[in-house]
N, C-alpha and C positions, 0 to 999 in steps of 0.2 A: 905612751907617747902619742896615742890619737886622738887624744883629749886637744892637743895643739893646735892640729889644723883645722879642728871642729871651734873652735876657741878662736882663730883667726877669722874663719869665714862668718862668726857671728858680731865680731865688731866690726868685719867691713860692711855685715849691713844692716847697721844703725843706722849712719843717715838714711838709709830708705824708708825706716820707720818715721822719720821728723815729717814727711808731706804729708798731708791728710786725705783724705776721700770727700771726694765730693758727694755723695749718699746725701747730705746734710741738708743738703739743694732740693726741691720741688725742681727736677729740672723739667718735666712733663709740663711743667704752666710757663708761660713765657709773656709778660706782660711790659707794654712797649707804654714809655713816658717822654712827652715832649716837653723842655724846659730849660733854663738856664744854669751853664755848672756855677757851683759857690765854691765848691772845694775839690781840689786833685790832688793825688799821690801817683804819680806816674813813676814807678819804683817794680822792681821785683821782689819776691817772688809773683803776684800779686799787683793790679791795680786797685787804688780807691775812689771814692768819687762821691761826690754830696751832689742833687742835683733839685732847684728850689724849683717846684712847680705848681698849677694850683689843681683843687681835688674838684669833683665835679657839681660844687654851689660857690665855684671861684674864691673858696680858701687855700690861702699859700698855704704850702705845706713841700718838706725836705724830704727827698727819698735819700735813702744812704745804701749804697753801692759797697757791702766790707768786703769785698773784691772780686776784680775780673780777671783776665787776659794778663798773663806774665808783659810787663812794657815792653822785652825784649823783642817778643811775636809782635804785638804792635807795630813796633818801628819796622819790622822787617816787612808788614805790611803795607807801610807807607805811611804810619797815624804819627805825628808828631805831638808832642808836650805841646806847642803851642799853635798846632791845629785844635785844641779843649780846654784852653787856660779859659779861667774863671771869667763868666759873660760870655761865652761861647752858648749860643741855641742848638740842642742837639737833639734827638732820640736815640735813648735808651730804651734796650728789652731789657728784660732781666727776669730772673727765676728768684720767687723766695724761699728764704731760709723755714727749711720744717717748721723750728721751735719759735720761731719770731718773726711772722710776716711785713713789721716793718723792715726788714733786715733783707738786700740782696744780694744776688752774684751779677753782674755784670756779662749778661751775654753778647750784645752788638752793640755798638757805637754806629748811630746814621749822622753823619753830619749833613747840614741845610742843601748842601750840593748833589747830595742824593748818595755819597761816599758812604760804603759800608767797612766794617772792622772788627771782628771777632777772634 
């Protein structure tokens, strides 16, 4: 019969297993882009974010943000969905991903006012 309670406490923690680790992240580099958003997911777990800017011989070029900051911390921040709706000027920092450096996390949001948000 102790097979049960050993058996209970392992499916309550499944969901704990579903989050992932961020390990995945460079988070030691932090590299800040100024640009225009194209695309938002202001959603949890997770934000997303497409942000078109140009690289440094003035080709346009999309950074992709596959996610920051739960929205929820956000907003409890003060960062609203439509303080970063698409055409918003913003800087991003953001760390990239180990295995695919177009690929980032989403660390601050500066908006043009000098407002920060992580």
């Amino acid at each position: 019969m102790k097979i049960i309670p050993v058996l209970v406490l392992a499916l309550l923690a499944l969901p704990a297993l579903a989050h992932h680790s961020f390990a995945i992240y460079d988070f030691n580099t932090m590299i800040p882009y100024e640009g225009v958003v194209e695309e938002l997911d202001f959603r949890n777990p997770h934000i997303a974010m497409k942000l078109k800017t140009e690289d440094e011989n003035g080709k346009e070029m999309i950074i992709e943000f596959i996610e920051g900051p739960p929205a929820n911390m956000l907003a409890r921040q003060g960062l609203k969905p439509d303080m970063v709706k698409v055409g918003t000027r913003i800087t991003a920092v953001a760390s990239p991903l180990h295995e695919d450096k177009t690929k980032f996390f989403l660390r601050i949001i500066r908006l043009e006012n000098g407002d920060e948000y992580q």
